[in-house]
KESEVEX-906584 format. One record per atom (N, C-alpha, C): residue number from 1; residue in one letter; atom name; x, y, z. Coordinates in steps of 0.001 Angstrom, whole numbers, plus 500000, padded with zeros to 6 digits. Example, Ala and Ser with C-alpha at 12.3 -4.5 7.8 and 13.67 -1.06 7.14 Angstrom:
2
<resi: 1&resn: A&name: N&x: 513190&y: 494310&z: 507800>
<resi: 1&resn: A&name: CA&x: 512300&y: 495500&z: 507800>
<resi: 1&resn: A&name: C&x: 513200&y: 496700&z: 507800>
<resi: 2&resn: S&name: N&x: 512850&y: 497750&z: 507080>
<resi: 2&resn: S&name: CA&x: 513670&y: 498940&z: 507140>
<resi: 2&resn: S&name: C&x: 512900&y: 500030&z: 507870>
//
This chain:
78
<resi: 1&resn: X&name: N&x: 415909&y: 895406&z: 773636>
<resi: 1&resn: X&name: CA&x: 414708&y: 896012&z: 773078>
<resi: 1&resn: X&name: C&x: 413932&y: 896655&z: 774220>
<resi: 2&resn: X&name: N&x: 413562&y: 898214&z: 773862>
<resi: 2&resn: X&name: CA&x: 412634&y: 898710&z: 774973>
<resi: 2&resn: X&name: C&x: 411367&y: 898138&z: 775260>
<resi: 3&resn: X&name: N&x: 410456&y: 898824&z: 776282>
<resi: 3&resn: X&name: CA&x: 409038&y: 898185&z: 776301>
<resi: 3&resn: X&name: C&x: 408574&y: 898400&z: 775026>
<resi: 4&resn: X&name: N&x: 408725&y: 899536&z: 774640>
<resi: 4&resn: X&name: CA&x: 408116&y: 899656&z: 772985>
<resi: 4&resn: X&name: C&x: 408349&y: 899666&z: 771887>
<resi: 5&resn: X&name: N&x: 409368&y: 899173&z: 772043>
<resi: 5&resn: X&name: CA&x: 410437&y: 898504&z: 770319>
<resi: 5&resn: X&name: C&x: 409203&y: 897616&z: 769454>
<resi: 6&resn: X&name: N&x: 409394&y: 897861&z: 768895>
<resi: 6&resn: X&name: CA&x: 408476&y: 897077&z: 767760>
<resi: 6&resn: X&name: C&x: 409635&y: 896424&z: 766535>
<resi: 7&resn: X&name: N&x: 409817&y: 895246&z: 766318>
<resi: 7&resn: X&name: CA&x: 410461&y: 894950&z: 764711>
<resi: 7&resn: X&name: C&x: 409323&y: 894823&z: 763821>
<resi: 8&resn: X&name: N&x: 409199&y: 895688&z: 763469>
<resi: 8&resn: X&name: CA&x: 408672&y: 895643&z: 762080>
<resi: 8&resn: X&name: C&x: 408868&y: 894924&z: 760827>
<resi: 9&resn: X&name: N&x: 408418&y: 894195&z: 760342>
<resi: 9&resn: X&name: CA&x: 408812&y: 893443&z: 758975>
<resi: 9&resn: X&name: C&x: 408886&y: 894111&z: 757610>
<resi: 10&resn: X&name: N&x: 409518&y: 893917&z: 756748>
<resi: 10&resn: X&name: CA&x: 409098&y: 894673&z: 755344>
<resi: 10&resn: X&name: C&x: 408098&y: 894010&z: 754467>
<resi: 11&resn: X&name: N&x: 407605&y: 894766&z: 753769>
<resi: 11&resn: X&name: CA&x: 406519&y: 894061&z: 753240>
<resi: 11&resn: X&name: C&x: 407052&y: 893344&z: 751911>
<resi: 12&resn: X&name: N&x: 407725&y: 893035&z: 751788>
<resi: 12&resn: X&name: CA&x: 408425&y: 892250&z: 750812>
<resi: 12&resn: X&name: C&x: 408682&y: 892904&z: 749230>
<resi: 13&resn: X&name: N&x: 407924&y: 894449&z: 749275>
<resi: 13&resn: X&name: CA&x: 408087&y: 895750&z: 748644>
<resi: 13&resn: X&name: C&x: 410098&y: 896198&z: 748630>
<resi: 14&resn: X&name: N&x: 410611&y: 896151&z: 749306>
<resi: 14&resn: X&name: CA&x: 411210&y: 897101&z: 750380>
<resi: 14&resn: X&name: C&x: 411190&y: 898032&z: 751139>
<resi: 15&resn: X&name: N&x: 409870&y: 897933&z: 751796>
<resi: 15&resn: X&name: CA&x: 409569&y: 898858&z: 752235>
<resi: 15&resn: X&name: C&x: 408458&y: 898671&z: 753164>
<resi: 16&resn: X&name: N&x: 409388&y: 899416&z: 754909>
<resi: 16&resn: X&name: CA&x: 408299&y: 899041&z: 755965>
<resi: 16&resn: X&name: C&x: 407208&y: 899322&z: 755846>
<resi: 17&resn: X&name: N&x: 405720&y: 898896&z: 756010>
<resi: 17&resn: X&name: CA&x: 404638&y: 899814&z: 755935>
<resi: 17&resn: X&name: C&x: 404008&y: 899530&z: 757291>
<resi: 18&resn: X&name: N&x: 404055&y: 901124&z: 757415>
<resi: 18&resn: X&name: CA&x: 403323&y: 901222&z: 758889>
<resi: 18&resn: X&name: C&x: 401896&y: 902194&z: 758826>
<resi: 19&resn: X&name: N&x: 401477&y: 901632&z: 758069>
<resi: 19&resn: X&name: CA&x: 399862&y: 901855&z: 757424>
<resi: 19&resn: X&name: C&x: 400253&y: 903297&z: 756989>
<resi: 20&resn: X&name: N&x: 400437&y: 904551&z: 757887>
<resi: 20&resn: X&name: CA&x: 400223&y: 905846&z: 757319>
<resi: 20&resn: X&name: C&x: 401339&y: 906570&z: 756755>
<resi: 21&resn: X&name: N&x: 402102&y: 905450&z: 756812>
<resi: 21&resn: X&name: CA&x: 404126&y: 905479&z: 756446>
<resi: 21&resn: X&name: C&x: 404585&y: 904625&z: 755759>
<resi: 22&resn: X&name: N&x: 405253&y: 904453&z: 754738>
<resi: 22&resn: X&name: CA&x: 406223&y: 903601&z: 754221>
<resi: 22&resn: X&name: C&x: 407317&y: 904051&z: 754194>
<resi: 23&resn: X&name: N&x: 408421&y: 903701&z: 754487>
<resi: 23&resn: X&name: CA&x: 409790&y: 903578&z: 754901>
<resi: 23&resn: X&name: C&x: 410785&y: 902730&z: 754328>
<resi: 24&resn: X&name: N&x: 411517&y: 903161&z: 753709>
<resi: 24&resn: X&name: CA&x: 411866&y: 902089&z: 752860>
<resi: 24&resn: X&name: C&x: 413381&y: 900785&z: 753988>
<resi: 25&resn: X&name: N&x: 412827&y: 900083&z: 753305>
<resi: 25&resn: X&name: CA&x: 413684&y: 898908&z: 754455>
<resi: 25&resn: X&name: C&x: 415200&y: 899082&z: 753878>
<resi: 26&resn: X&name: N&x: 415832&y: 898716&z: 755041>
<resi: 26&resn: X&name: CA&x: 417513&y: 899127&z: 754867>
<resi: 26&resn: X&name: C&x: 418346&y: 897965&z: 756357>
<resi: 27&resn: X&name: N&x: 419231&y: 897585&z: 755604>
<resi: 27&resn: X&name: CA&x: 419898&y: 896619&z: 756389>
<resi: 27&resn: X&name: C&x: 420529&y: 897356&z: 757641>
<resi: 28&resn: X&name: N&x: 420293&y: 896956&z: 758817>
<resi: 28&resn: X&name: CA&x: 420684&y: 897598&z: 760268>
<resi: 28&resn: X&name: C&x: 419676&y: 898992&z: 760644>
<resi: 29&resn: X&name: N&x: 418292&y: 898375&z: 760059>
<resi: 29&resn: X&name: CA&x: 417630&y: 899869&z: 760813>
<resi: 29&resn: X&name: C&x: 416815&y: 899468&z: 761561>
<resi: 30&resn: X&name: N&x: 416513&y: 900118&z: 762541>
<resi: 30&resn: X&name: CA&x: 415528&y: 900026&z: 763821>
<resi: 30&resn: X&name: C&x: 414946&y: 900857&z: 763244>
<resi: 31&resn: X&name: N&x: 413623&y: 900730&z: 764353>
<resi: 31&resn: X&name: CA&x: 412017&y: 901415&z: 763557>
<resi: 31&resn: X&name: C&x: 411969&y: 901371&z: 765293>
<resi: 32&resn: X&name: N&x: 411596&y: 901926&z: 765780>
<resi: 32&resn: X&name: CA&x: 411261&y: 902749&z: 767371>
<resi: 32&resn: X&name: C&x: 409960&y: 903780&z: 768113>
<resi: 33&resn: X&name: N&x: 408970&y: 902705&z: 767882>
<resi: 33&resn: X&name: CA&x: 407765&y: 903843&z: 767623>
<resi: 33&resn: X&name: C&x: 407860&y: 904890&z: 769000>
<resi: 34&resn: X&name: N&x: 407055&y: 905687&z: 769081>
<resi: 34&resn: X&name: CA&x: 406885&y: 906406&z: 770053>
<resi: 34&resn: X&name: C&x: 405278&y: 906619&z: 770705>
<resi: 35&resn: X&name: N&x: 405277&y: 906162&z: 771994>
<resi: 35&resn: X&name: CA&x: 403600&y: 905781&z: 771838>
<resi: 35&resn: X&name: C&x: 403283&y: 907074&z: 773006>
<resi: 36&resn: X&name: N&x: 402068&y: 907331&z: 772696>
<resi: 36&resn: X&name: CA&x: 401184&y: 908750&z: 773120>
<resi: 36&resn: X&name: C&x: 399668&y: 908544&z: 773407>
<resi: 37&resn: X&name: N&x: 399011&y: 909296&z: 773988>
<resi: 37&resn: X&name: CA&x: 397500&y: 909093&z: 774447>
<resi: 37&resn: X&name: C&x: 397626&y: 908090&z: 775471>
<resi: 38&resn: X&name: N&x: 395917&y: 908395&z: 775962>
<resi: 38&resn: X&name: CA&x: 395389&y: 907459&z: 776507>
<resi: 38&resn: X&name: C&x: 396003&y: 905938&z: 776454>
<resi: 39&resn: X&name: N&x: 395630&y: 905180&z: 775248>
<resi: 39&resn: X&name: CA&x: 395582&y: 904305&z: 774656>
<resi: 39&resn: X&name: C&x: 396867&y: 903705&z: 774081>
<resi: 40&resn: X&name: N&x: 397716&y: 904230&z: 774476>
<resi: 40&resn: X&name: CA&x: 398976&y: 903795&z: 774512>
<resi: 40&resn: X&name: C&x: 399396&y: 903464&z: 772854>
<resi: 41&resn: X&name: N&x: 399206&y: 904744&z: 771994>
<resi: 41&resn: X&name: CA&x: 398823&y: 904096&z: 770436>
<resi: 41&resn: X&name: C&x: 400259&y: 904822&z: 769842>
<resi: 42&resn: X&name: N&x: 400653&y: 904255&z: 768828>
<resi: 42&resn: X&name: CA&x: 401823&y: 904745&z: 768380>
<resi: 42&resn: X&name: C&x: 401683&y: 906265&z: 767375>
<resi: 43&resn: X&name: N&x: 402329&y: 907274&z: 767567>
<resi: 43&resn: X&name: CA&x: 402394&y: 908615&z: 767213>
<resi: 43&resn: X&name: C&x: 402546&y: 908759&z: 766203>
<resi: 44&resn: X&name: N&x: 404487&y: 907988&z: 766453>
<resi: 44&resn: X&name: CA&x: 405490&y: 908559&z: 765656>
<resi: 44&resn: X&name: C&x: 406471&y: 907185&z: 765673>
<resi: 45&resn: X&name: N&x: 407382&y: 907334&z: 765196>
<resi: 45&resn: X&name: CA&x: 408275&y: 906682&z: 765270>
<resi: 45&resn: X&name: C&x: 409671&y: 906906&z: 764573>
<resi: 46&resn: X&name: N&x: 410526&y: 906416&z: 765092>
<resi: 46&resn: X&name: CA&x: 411959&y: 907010&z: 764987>
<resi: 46&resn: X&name: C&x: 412808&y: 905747&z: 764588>
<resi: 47&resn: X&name: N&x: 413615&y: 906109&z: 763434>
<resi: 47&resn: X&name: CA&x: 414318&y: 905281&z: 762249>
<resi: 47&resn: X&name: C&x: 415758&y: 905429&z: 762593>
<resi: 48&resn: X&name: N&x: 415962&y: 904559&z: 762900>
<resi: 48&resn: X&name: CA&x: 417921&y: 904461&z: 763658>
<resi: 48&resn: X&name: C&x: 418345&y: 903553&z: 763080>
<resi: 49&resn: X&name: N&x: 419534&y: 903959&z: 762216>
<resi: 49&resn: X&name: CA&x: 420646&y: 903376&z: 761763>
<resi: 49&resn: X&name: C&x: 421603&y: 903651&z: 762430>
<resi: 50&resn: X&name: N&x: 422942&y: 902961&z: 763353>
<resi: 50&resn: X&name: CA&x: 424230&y: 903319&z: 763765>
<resi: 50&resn: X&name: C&x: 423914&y: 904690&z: 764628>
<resi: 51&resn: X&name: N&x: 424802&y: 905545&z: 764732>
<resi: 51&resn: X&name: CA&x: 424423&y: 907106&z: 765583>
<resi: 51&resn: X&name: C&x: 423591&y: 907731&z: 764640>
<resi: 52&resn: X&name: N&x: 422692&y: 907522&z: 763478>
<resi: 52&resn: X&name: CA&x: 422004&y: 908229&z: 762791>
<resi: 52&resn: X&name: C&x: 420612&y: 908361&z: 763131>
<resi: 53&resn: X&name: N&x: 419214&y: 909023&z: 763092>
<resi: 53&resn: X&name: CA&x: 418451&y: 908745&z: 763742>
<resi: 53&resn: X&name: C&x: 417655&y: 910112&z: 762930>
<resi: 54&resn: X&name: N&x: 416298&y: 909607&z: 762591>
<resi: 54&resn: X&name: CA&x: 415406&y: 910321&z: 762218>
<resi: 54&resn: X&name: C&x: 413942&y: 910347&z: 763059>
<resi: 55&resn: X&name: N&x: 413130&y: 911249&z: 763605>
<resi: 55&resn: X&name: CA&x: 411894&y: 910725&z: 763467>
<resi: 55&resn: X&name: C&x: 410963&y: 911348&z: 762605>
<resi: 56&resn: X&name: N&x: 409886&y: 910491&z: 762253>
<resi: 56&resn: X&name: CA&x: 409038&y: 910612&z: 761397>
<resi: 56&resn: X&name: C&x: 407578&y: 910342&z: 762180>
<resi: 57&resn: X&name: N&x: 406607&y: 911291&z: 761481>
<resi: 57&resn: X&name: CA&x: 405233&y: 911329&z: 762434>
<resi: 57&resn: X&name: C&x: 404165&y: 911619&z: 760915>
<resi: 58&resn: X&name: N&x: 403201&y: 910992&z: 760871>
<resi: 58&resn: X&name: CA&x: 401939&y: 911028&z: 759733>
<resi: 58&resn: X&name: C&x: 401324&y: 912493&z: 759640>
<resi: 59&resn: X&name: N&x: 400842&y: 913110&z: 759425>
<resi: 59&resn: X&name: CA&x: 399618&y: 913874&z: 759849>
<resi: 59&resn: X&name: C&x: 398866&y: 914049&z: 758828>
<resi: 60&resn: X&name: N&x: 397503&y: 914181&z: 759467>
<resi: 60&resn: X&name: CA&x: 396061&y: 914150&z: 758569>
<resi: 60&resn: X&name: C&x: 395631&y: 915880&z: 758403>
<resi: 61&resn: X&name: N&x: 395455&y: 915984&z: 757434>
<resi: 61&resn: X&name: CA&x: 394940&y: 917533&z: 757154>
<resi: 61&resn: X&name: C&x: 393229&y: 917442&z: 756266>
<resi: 62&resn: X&name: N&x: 392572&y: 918006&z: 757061>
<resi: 62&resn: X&name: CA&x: 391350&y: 917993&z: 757068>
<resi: 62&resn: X&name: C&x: 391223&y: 918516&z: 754858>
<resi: 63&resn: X&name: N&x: 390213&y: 918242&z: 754484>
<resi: 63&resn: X&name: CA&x: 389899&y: 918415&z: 753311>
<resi: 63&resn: X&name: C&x: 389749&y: 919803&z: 752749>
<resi: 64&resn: X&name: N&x: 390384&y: 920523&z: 752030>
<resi: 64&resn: X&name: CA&x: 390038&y: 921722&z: 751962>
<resi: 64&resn: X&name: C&x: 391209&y: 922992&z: 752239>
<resi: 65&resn: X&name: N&x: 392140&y: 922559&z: 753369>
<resi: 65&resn: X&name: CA&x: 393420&y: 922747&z: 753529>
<resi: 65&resn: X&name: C&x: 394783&y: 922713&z: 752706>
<resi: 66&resn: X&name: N&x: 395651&y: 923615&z: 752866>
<resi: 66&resn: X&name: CA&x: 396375&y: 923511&z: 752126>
<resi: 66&resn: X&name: C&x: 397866&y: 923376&z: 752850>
<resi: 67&resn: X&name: N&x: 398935&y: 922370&z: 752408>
<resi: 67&resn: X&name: CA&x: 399960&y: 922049&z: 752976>
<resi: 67&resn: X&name: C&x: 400723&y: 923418&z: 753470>
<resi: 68&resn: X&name: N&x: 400497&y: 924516&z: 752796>
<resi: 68&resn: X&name: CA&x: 401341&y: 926088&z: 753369>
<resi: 68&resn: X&name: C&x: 401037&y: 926299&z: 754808>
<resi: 69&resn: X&name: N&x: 399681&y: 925862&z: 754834>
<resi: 69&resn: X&name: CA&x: 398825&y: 926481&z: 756088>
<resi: 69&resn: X&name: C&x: 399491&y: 925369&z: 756921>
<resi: 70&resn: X&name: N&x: 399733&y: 924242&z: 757148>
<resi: 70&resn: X&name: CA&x: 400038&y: 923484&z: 757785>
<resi: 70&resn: X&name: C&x: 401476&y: 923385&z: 758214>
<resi: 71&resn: X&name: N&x: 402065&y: 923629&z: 756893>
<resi: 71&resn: X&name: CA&x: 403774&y: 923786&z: 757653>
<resi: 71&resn: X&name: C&x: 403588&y: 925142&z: 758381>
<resi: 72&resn: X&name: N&x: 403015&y: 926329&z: 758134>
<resi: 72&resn: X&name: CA&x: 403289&y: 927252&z: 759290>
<resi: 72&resn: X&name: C&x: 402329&y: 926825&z: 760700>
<resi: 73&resn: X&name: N&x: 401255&y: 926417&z: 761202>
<resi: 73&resn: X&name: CA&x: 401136&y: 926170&z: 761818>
<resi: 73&resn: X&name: C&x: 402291&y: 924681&z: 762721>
<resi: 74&resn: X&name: N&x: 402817&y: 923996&z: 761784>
<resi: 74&resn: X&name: CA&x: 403867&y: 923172&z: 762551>
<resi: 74&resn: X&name: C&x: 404820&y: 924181&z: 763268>
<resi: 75&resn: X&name: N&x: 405511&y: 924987&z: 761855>
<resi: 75&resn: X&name: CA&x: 406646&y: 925560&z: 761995>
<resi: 75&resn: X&name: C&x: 406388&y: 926514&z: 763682>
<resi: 76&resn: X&name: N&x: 405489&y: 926667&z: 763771>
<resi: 76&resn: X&name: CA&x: 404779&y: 927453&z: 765054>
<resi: 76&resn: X&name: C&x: 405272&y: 927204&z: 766359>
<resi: 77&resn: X&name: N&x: 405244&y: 925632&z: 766292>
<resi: 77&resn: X&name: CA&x: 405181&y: 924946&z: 766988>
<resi: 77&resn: X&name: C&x: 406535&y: 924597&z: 767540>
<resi: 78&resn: X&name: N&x: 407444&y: 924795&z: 766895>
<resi: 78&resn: X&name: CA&x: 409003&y: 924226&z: 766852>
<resi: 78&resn: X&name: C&x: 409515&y: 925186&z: 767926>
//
């Protein structure tokens, strides 16, 4: 386990909850956060099964916004 491996538990749902994420729990998966800032706080985190591997990251969109505007500003970004 790295310095920042986290095991996460399931919430007895099936499904990890990592407050701004739920993930659904699956036998042989790692949960791998990825920590950022100052404050050493978790971002993102990355879902590994076997050589398979996803990451997944929350984001907050201010009130008023619309998800179009936001995937092109991601997509921007890529």
């Amino acid at each position: 386990m790295t310095s920042h491996e986290v095991r996460w538990q399931h919430a007895g749902d099936g499904f990890f909850d990592l407050d701004g994420l739920k993930i659904p729990a699956s036998e042989g998966v790692r949960l791998l956060p990825i920590v950022g800032g100052a404050r050493g706080a978790v971002v993102a985190v990355t879902a590994v099964r076997g050589r398979t591997a996803i990451q997944l990251q929350a984001f907050h969109v201010s009130a008023g916004r619309s998800w179009d505007s936001v995937r092109f500003e991601l997509l921007a970004r890529v």
